[in-house]
VEXVO-835664 format. One record per residue (C-alpha): residue number from 1; x, y, z; residue in three letters. Coordinates in Angstrom, 2 decimals. Layout:
BEGIN
@num NUM&X X&Y Y&Z Z&residu ala $
...
This chain:
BEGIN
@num 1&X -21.68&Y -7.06&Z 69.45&residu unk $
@num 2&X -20.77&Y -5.24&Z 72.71&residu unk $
@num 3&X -24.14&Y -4.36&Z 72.98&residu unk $
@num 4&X -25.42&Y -7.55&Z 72.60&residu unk $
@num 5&X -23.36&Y -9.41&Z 75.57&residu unk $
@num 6&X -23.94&Y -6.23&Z 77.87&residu unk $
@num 7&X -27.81&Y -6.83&Z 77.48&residu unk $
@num 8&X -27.28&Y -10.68&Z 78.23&residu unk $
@num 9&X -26.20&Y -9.60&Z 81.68&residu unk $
@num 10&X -29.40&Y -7.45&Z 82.92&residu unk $
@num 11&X -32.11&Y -8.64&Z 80.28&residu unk $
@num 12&X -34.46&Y -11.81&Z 80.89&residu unk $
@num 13&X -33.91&Y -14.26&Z 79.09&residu unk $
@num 14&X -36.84&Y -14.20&Z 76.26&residu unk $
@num 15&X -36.36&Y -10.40&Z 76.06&residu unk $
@num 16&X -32.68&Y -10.49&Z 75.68&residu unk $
@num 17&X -33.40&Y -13.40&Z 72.79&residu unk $
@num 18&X -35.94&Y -11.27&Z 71.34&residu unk $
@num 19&X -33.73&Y -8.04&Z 71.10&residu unk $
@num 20&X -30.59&Y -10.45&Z 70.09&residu unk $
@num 21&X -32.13&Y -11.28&Z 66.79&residu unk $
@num 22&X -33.67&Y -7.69&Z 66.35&residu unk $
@num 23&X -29.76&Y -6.58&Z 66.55&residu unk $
@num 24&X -28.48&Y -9.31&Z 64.28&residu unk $
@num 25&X -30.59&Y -8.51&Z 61.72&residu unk $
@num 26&X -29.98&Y -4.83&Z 61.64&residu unk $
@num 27&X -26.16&Y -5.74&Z 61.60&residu unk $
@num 28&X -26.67&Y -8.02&Z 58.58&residu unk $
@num 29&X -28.99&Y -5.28&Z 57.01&residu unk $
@num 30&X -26.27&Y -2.29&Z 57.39&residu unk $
@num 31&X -23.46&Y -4.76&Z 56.22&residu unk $
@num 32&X -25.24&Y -5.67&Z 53.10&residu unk $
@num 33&X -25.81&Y -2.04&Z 52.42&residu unk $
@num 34&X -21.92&Y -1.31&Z 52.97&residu unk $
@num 35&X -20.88&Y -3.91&Z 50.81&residu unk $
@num 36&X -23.85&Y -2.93&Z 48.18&residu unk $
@num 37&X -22.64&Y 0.74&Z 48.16&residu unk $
@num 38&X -18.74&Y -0.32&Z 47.53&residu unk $
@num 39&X -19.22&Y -2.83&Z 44.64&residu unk $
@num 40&X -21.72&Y -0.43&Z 42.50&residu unk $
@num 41&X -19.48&Y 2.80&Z 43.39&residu unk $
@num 42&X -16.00&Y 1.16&Z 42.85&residu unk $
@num 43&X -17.55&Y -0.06&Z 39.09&residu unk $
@num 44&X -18.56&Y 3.61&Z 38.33&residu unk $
@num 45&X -15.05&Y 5.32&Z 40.08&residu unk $
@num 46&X -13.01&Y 2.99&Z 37.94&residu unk $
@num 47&X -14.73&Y 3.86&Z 34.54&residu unk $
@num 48&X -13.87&Y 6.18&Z 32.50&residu unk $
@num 49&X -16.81&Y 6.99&Z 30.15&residu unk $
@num 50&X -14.12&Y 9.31&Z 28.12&residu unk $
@num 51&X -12.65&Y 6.40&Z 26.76&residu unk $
@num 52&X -14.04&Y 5.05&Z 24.35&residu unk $
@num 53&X -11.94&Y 1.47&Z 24.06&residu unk $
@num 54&X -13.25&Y 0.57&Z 27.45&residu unk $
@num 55&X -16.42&Y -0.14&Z 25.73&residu unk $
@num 56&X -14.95&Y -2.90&Z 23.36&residu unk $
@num 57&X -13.48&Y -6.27&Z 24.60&residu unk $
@num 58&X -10.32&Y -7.75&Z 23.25&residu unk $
@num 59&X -10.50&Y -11.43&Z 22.10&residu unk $
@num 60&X -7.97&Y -14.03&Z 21.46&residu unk $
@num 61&X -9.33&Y -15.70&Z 18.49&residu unk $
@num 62&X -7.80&Y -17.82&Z 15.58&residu unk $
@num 63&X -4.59&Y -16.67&Z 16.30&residu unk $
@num 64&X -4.96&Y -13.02&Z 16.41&residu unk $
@num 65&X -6.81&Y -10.47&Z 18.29&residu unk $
@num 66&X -9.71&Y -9.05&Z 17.46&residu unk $
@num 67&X -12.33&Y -6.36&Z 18.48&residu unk $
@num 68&X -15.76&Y -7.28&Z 20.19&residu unk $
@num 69&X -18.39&Y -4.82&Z 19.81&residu unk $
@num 70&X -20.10&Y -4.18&Z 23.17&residu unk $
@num 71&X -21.68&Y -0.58&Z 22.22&residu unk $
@num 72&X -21.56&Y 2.12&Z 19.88&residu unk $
@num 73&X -18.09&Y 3.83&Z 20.81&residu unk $
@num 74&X -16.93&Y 0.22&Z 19.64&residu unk $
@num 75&X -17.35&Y 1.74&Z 16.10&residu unk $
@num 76&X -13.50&Y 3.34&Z 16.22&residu unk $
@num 77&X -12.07&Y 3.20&Z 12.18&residu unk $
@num 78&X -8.54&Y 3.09&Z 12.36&residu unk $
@num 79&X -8.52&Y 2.48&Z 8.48&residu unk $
@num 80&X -10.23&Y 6.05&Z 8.46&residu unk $
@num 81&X -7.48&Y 7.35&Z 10.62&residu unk $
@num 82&X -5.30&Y 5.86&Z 8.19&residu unk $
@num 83&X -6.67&Y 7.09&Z 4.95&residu unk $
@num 84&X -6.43&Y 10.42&Z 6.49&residu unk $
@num 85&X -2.53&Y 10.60&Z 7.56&residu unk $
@num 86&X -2.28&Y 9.36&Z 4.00&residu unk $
@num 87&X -4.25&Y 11.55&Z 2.42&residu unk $
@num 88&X -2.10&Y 14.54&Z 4.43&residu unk $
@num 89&X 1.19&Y 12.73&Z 3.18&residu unk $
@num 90&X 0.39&Y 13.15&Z -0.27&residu unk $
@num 91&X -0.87&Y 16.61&Z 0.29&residu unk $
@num 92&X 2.34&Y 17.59&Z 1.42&residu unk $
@num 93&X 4.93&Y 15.37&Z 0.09&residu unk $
@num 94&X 6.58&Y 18.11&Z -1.77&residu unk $
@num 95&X 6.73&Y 20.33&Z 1.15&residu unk $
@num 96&X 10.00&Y 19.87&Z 3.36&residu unk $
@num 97&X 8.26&Y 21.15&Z 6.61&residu unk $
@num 98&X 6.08&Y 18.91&Z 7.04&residu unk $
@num 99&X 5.46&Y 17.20&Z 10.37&residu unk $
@num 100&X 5.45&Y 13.64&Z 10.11&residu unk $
@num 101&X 5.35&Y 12.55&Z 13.25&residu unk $
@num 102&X 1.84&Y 12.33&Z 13.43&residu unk $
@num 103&X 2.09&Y 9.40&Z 10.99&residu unk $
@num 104&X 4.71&Y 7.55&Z 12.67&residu unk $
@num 105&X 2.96&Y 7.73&Z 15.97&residu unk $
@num 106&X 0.18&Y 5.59&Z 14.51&residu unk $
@num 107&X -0.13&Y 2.10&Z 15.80&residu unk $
@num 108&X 0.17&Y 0.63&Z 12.50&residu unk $
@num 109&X 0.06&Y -3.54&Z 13.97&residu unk $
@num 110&X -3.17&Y -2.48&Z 16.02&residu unk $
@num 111&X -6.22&Y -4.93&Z 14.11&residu unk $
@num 112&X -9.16&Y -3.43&Z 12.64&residu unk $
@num 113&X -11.48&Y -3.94&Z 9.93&residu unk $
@num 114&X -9.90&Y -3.84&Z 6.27&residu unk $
@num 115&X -10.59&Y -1.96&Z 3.57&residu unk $
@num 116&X -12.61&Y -4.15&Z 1.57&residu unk $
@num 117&X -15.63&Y -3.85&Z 4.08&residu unk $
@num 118&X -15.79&Y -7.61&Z 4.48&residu unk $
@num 119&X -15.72&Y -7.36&Z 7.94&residu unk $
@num 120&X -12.42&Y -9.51&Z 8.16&residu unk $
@num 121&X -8.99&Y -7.91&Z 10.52&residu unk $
@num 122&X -5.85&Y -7.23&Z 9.06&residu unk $
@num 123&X -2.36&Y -5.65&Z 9.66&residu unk $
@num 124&X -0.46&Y -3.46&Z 8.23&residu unk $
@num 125&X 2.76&Y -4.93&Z 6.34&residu unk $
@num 126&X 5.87&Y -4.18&Z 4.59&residu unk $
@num 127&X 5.21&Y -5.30&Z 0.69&residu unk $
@num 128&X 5.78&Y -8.22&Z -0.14&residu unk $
@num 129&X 5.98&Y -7.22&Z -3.99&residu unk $
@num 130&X 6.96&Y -4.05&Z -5.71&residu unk $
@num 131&X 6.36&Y -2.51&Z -9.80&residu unk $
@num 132&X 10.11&Y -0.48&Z -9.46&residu unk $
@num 133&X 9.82&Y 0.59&Z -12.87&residu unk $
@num 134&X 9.88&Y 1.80&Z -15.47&residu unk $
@num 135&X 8.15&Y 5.59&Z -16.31&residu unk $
@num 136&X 5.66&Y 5.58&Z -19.09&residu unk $
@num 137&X 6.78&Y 1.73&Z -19.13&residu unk $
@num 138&X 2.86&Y 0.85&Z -18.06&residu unk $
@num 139&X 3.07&Y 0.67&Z -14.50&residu unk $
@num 140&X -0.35&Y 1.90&Z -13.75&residu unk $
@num 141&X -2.12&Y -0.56&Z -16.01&residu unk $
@num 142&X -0.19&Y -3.26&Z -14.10&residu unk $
@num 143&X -0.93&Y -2.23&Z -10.44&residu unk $
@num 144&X -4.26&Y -1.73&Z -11.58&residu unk $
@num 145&X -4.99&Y -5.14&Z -13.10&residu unk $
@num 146&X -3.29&Y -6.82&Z -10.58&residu unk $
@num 147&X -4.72&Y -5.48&Z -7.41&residu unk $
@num 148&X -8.42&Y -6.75&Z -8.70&residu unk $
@num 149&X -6.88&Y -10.05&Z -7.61&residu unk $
@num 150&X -8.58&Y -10.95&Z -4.34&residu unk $
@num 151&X -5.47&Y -11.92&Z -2.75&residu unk $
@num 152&X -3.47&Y -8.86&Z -3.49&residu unk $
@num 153&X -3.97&Y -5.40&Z -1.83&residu unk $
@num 154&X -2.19&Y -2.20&Z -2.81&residu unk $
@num 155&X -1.37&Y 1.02&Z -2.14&residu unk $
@num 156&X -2.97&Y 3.66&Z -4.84&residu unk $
@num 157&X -0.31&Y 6.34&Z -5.05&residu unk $
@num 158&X 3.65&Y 6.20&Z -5.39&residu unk $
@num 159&X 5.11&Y 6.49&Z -1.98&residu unk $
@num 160&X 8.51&Y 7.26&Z -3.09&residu unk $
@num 161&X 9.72&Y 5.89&Z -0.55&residu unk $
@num 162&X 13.11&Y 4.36&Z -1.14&residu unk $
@num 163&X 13.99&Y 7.40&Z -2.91&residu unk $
@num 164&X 12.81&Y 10.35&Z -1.62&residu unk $
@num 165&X 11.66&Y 9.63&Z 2.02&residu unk $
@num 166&X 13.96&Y 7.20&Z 3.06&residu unk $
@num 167&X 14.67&Y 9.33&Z 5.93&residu unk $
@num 168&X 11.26&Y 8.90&Z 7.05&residu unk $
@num 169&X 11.93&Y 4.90&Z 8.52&residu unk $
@num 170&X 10.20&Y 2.07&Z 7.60&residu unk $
@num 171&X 7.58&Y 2.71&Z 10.39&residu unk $
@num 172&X 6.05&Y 5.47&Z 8.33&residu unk $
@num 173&X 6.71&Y 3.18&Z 5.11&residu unk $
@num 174&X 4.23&Y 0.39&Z 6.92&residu unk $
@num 175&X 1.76&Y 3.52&Z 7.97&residu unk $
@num 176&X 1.35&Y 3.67&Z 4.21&residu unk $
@num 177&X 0.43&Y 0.31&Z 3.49&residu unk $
@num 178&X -3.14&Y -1.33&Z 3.10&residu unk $
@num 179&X -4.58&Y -4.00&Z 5.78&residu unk $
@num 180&X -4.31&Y -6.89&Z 4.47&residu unk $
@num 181&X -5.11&Y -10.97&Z 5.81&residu unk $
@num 182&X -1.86&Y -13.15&Z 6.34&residu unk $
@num 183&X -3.03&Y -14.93&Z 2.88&residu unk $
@num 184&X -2.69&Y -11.48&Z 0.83&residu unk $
@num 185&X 0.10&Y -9.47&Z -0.83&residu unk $
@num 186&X 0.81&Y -5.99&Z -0.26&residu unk $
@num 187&X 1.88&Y -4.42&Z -2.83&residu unk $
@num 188&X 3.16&Y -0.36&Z -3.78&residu unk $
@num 189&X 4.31&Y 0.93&Z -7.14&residu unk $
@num 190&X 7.24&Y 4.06&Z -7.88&residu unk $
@num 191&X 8.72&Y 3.79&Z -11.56&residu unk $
@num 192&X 11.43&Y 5.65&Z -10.18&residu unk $
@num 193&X 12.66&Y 3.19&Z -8.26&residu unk $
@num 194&X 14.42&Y 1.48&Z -10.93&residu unk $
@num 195&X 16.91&Y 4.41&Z -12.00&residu unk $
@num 196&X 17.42&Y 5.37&Z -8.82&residu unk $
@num 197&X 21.03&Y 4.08&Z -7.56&residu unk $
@num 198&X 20.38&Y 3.93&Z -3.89&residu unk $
@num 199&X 17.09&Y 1.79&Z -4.40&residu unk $
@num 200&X 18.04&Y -1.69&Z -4.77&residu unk $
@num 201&X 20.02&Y -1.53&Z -1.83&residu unk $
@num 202&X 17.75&Y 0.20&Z 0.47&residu unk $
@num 203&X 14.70&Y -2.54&Z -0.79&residu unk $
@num 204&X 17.37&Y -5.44&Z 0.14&residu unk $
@num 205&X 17.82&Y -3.62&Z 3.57&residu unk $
@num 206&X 14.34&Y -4.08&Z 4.61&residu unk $
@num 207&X 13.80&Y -7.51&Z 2.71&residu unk $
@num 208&X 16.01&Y -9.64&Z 0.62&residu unk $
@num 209&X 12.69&Y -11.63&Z -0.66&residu unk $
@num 210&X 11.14&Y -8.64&Z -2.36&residu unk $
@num 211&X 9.67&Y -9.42&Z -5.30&residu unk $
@num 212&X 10.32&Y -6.94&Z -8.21&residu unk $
@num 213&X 7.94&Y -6.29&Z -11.15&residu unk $
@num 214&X 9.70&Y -3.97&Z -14.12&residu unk $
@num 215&X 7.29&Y -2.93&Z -16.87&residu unk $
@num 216&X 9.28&Y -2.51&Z -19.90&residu unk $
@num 217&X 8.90&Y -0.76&Z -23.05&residu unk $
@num 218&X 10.64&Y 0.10&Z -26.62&residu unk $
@num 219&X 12.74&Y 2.92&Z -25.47&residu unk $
@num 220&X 12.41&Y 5.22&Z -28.25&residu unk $
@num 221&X 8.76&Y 5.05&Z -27.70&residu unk $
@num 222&X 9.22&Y 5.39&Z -24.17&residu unk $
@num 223&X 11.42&Y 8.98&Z -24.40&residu unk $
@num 224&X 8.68&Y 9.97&Z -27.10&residu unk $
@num 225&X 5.55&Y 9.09&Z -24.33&residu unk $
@num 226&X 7.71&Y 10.78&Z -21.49&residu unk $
@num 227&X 8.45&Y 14.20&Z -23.41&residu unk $
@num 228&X 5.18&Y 14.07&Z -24.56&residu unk $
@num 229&X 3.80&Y 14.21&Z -20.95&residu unk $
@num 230&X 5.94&Y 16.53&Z -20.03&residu unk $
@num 231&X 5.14&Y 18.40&Z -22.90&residu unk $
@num 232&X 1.30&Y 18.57&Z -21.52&residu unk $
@num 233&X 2.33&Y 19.96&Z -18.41&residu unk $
@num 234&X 5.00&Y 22.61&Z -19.45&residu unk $
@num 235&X 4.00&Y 24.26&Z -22.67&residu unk $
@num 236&X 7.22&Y 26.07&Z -23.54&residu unk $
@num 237&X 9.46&Y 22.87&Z -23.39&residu unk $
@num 238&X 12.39&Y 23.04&Z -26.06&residu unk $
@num 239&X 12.23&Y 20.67&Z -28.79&residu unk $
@num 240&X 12.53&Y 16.84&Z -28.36&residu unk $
@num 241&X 15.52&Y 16.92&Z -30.90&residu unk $
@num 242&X 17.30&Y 20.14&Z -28.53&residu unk $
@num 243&X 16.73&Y 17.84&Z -25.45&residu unk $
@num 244&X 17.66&Y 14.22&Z -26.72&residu unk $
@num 245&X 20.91&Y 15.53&Z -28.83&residu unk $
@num 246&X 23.77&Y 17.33&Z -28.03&residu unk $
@num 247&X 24.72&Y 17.12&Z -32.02&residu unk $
@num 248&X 22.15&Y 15.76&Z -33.74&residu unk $
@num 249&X 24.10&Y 16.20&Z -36.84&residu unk $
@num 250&X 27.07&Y 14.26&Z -35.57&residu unk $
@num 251&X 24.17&Y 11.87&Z -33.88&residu unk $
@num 252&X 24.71&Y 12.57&Z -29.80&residu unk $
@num 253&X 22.37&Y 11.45&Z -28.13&residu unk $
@num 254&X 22.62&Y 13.43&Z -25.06&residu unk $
@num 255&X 22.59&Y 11.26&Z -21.93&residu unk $
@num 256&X 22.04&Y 13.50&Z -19.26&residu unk $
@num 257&X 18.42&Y 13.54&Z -19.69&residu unk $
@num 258&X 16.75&Y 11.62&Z -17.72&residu unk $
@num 259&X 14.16&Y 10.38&Z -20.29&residu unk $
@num 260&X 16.56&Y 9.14&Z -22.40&residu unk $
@num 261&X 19.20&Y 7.77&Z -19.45&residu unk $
@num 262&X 15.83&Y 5.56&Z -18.28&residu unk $
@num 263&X 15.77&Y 3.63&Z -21.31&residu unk $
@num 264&X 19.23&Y 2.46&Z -20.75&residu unk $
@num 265&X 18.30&Y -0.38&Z -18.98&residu unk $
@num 266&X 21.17&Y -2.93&Z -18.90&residu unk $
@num 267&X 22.77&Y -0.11&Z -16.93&residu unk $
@num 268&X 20.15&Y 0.24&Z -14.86&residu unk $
@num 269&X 19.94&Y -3.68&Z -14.30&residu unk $
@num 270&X 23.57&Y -4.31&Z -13.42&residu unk $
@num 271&X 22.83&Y -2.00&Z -10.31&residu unk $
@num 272&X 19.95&Y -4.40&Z -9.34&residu unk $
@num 273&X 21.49&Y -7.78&Z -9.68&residu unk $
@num 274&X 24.46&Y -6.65&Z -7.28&residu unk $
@num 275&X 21.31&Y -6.86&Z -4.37&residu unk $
@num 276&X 18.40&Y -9.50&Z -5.96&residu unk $
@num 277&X 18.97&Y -12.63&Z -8.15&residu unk $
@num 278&X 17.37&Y -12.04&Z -11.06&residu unk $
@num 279&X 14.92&Y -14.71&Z -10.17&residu unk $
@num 280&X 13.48&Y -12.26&Z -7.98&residu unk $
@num 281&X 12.86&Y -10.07&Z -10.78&residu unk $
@num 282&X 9.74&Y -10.16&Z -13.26&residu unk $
@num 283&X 10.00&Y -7.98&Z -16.49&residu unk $
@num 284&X 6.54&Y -7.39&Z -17.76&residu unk $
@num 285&X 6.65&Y -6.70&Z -21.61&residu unk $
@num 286&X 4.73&Y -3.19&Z -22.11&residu unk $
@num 287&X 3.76&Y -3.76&Z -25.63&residu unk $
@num 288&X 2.27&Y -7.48&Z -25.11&residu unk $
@num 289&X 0.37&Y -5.53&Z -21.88&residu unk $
@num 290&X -1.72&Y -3.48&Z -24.58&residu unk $
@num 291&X -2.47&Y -6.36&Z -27.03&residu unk $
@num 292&X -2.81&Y -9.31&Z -24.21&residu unk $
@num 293&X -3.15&Y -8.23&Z -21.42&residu unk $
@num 294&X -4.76&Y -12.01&Z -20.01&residu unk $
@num 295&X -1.37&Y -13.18&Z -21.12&residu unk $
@num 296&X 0.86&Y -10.53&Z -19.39&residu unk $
@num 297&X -0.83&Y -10.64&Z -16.00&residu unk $
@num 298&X -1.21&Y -14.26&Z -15.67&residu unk $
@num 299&X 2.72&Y -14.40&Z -16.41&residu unk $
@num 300&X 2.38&Y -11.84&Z -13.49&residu unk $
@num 301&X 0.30&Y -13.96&Z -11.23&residu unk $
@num 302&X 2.68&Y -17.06&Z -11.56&residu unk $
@num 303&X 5.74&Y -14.90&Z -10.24&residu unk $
@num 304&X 4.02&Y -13.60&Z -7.50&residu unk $
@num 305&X 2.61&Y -17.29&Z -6.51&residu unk $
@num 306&X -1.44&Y -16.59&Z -7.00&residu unk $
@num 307&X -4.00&Y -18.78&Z -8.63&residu unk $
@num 308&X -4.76&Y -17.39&Z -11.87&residu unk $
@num 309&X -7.82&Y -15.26&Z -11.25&residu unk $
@num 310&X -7.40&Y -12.30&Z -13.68&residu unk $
@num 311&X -8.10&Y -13.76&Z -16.92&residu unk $
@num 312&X -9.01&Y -12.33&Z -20.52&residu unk $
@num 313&X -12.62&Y -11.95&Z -19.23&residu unk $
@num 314&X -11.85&Y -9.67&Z -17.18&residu unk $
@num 315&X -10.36&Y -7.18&Z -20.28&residu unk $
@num 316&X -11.77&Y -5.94&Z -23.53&residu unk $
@num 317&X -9.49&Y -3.03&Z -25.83&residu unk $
@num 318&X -10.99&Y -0.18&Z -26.11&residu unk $
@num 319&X -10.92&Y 1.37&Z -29.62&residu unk $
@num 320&X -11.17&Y 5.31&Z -28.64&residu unk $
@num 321&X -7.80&Y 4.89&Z -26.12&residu unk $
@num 322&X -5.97&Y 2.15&Z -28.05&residu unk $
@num 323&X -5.11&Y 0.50&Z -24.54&residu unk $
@num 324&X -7.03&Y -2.45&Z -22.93&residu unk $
@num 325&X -9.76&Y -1.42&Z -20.03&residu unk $
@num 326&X -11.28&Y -3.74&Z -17.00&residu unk $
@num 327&X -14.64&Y -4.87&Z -17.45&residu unk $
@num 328&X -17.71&Y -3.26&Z -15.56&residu unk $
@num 329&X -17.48&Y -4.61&Z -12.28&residu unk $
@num 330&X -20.79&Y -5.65&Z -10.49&residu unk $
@num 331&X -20.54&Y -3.13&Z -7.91&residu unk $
@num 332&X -20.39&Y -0.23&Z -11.21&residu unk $
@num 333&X -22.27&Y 0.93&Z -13.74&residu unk $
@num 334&X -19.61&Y 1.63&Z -15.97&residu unk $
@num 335&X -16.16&Y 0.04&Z -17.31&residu unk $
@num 336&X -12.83&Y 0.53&Z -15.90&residu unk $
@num 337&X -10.44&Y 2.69&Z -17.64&residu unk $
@num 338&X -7.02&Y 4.31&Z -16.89&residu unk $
@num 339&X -6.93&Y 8.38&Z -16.72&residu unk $
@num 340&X -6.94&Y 10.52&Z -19.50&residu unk $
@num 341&X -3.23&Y 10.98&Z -19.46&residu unk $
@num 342&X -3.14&Y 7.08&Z -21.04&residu unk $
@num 343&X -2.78&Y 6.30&Z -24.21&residu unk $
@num 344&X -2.27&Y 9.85&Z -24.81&residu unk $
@num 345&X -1.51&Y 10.52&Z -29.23&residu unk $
@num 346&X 2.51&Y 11.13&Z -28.90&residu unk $
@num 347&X 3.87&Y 13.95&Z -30.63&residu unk $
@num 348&X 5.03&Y 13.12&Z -34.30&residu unk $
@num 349&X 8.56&Y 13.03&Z -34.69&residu unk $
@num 350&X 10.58&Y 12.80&Z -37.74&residu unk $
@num 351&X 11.86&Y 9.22&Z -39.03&residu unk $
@num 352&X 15.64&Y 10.36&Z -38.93&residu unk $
@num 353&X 15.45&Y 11.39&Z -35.28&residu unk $
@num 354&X 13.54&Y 7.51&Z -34.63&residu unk $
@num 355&X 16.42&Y 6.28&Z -36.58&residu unk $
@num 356&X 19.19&Y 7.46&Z -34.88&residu unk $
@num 357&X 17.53&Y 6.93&Z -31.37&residu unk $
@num 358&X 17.45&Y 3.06&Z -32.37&residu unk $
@num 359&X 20.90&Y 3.53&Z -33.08&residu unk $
@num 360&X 21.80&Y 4.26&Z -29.76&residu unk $
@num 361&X 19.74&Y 2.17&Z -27.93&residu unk $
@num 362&X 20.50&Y -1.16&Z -30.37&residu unk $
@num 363&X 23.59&Y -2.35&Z -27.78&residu unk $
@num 364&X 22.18&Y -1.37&Z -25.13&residu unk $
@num 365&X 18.82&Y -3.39&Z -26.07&residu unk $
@num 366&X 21.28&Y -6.53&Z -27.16&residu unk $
@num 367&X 23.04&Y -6.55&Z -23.75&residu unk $
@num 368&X 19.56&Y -6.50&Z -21.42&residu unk $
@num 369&X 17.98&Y -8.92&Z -23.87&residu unk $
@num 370&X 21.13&Y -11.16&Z -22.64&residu unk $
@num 371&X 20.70&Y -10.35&Z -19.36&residu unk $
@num 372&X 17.31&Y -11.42&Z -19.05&residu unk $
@num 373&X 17.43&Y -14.26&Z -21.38&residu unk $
@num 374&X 14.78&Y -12.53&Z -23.44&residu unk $
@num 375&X 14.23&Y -10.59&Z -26.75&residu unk $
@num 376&X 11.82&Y -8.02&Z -26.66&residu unk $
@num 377&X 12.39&Y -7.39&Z -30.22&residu unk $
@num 378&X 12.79&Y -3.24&Z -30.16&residu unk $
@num 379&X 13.96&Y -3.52&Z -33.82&residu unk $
């Protein structure tokens, strides 16, 4: 600009207007170019191509956020991530050492994709609902039945949570969980849960609405079914009669094993109603599961406040197991069954032994019939 008024002084007139607009253009030109050169750098200084997530755009959209795919790095599967610190929980559940911080450093509230592949978001939740007991009862059958509902999601294995990684925090608990829509139940299953004293507590820490689902069962065919997986597994067990009698002769039932301390259940129950009203608590009846199992779940579906979706259609008995089996979904080409391990043949065990069993199970029976307000008729 200097340049410019100098000229003015010495230059004619139509020269100096002539080399004025020659200079203002070349100004404009170089300015252009400055500003040009700082937009398109600045864009490229401030991205980091490393990063993945700076190729996806957050959205605020029907009340939640939600992920925008802009390119291919907006392909991130948290659920993957997920089903792989689960997978490495259950690999080493059993081993003190391992490192679990891993798990509880996962964002377990950020949105993704669920499960299901429908395309829809979800978070990770505390249940809402859990099957607490009881072993050999016929827990599995009812998680699996259940969680065909569309509005329930669940978590496959027992997390054993409330008692045996308690320590853990509910943060890892929540890690564990499936995604699921606000309309959905989460659910998890441990049969332990109900003879373990600390439980009911610990549950009523984290949420005083838990719903609880027991599966119950004639005890003395329970402690038969539970010896005689045990029995599968470790070939030189004693005899049932050695392990369920301290005199069989005098008829002592021998409490301190745990198979036959499970099938106490009015003791067990007394434990849970000091935490939950027994409104909160649905007793599933294990022998009406194998010959209506329709009937059993709907009961099932009422407590837990879903539209009655699982019906008898969705069932047929199968012969070979003696235990009911899902129809072949459309996505299969066969039927679904339950492992190998049910409807296992129990060992055969004398009628005396039976007899004495029901003998010491009889007031126990009467007092949890009373509790419940329902006879399951064991006799």
């Amino acid at each position: 600009m200097a340049c410019i008024l100098l000229y003015s002084r010495v230059a004619p007139s139509s020269y100096r207007h002539t080399r004025t607009c020659v200079c203002i253009f070349s100004l404009s030109l170089s300015l252009s170019y400055i500003c040009y050169c700082l937009l398109f750098s600045s864009d490229a200084i401030m991205q980091k191509p490393s990063d993945p997530t700076q190729n996806c755009l957050r959205l605020k959209s029907d009340g939640g956020k939600k992920l925008q795919q802009k390119s291919p790095y907006c392909t991130l599967s948290l659920d993957a991530r997920a089903t792989r610190e689960i997978s490495l929980h259950e690999a080493n559940q059993s081993n003190a050492s391992v490192n679990h911080n891993t798990v509880r450093n996962f964002t377990s509230d950020r949105p993704t994709t669920n499960n299901m592949g429908s395309g829809k978001f979800g978070n990770k939740k505390l249940p809402n609902a859990i099957i607490v007991g009881v072993k050999k009862g016929g827990t599995r059958a009812v998680l699996e039945f259940i969680r065909i509902h569309p509005d329930v999601r669940a978590v496959g294995t027992e997390t054993h949570f409330f008692d045996r990684n308690y320590d853990r925090g509910l943060d890892w608990y929540r890690c564990l969980m499936p995604r699921t829509m606000e309309s959905q139940i989460t659910m998890e299953k441990t049969p332990s849960y109900f003879v373990t004293r600390e439980t009911p507590r610990r549950i009523s820490a984290m949420s005083r609405d838990t719903k609880l689902i027991v599966v119950v069962r004639d005890p003395v065919t329970r402690v038969i079914s539970d010896y005689t997986q045990t029995l599968s597994k470790t070939p030189d067990l004693p005899s049932f009669q050695d392990l369920a009698f301290q005199n069989q002769s005098l008829g002592l039932v021998d409490t301190s094993w745990n198979a036959i301390r499970i099938g106490m259940y009015a003791l067990h129950l007394e434990n849970w109603l000091r935490y939950f009203p027994l409104s909160q608590i649905h007793f599933v009846n294990g022998e009406r599961l194998i010959t209506d199992p329709a009937g059993e779940l709907a009961r099932v579906q009422d407590f837990l406040g879903l539209k009655r979706i699982v019906t008898d259609k969705h069932f047929y008995f199968n012969r070979t197991k003696g235990f009911p089996c899902l129809k072949k979904p459309e996505s299969s080409s066969s039927p679904r069954c339950l492992g190998k391990s049910k409807g296992r043949t129990h060992i055969q065990i004398d009628h005396d032994t039976i007899e004495q069993l029901r003998d010491f199970y009889r007031p126990y029976n009467v007092k949890f019939y009373e509790m419940v307000g329902q006879d399951f008729r064991w006799e």
